[in-house]
Each structure stands twice: as structure tokens, then as C-alpha cells.
One Martini backbone bead per residue (centre of mass of N, CA, C, O) as a GRO file, in nm:
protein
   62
    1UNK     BB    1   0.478  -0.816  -1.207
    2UNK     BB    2   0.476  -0.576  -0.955
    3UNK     BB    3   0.527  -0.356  -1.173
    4UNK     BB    4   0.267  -0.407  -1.359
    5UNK     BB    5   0.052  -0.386  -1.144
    6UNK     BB    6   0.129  -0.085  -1.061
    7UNK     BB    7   0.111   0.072  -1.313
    8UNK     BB    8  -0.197  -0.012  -1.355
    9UNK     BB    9  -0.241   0.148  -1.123
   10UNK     BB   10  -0.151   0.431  -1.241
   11UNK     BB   11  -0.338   0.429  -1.492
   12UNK     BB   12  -0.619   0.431  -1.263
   13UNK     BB   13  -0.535   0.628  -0.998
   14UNK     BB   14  -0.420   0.453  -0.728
   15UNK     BB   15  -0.149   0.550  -0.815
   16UNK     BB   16   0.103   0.758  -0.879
   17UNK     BB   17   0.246   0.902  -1.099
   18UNK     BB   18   0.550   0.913  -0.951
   19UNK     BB   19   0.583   0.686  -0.919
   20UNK     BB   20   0.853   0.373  -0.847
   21UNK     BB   21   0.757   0.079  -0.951
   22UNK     BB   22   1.071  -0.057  -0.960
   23UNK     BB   23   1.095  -0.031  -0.693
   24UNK     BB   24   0.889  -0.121  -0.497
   25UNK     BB   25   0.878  -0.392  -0.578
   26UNK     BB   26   1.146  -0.526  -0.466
   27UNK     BB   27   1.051  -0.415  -0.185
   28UNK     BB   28   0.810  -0.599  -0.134
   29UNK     BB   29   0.970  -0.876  -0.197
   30UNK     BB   30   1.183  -0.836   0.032
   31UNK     BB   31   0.988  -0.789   0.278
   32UNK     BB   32   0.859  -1.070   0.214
   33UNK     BB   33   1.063  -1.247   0.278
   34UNK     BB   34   1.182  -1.196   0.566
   35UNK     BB   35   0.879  -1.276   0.654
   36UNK     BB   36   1.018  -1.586   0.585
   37UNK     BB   37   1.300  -1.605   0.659
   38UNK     BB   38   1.393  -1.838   0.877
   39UNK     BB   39   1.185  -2.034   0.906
   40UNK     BB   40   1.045  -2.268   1.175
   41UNK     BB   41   0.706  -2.296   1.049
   42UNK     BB   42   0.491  -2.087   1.037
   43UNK     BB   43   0.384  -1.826   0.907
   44UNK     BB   44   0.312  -1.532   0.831
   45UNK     BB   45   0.077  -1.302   0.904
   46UNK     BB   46  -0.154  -1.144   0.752
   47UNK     BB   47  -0.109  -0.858   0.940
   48UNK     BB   48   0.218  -0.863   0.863
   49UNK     BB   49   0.160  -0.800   0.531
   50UNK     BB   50   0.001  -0.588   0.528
   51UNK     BB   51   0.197  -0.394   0.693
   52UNK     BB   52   0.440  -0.411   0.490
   53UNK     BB   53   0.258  -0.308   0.218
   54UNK     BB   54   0.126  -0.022   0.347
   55UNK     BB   55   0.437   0.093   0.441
   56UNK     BB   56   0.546   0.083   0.111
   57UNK     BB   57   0.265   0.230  -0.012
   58UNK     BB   58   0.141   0.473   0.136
   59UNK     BB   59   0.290   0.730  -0.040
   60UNK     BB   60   0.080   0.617  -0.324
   61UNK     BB   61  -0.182   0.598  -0.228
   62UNK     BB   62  -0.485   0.713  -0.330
   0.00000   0.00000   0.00000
């Protein structure tokens, strides 16, 4: 779903042409895992996850 939804930026011109989707999802979906992973209370904060979808997509984003 998150390779269709980046395919579909991709398609809009705000990802790049060449990026690689099926990469990226996956490395989105382990990066945010692991902000979530072995947690023991509260989630992680809003700006933990903004900050590491910015810098697994940051070399793609248009």
C-alpha cells in the first residue's frame, strides 16, 4: 500500500522519477517500526516520525 501511494507521488511529479518504491516502503514501514518497537508506555512523538519519514524520503521528495 505504501509502495502504491509513493508510485501514485511518483506519477504526480512530487517523487522522483527514478526513485525506487519498493525500496522505500519497506525501509519506511522497519524505520517506523522500530520507533514503536520494545515500547513499554507512550507512543513515540509525533516529530520522531515526521523526522524519519523527512530523512528516508528527503533524496526523493521533490
Amino acid at each position: 500500500m505504501i509502495a502504491s501511494y509513493l508510485a501514485a507521488e511518483r506519477e504526480l511529479g512530487r517523487v522522483a522519477t527514478d526513485a525506487d518504491v519498493d525500496t522505500l516502503a519497506p525501509v519506511l514501514i522497519g524505520a517506523g517500526h522500530l520507533l514503536f518497537a520494545d515500547r513499554q508506555g507512550t507512543p513515540p512523538q509525533a516529530g520522531a516520525v515526521h523526522k524519519i519519514v523527512s530523512t528516508v524520503i528527503a533524496g526523493v521528495v521533490r
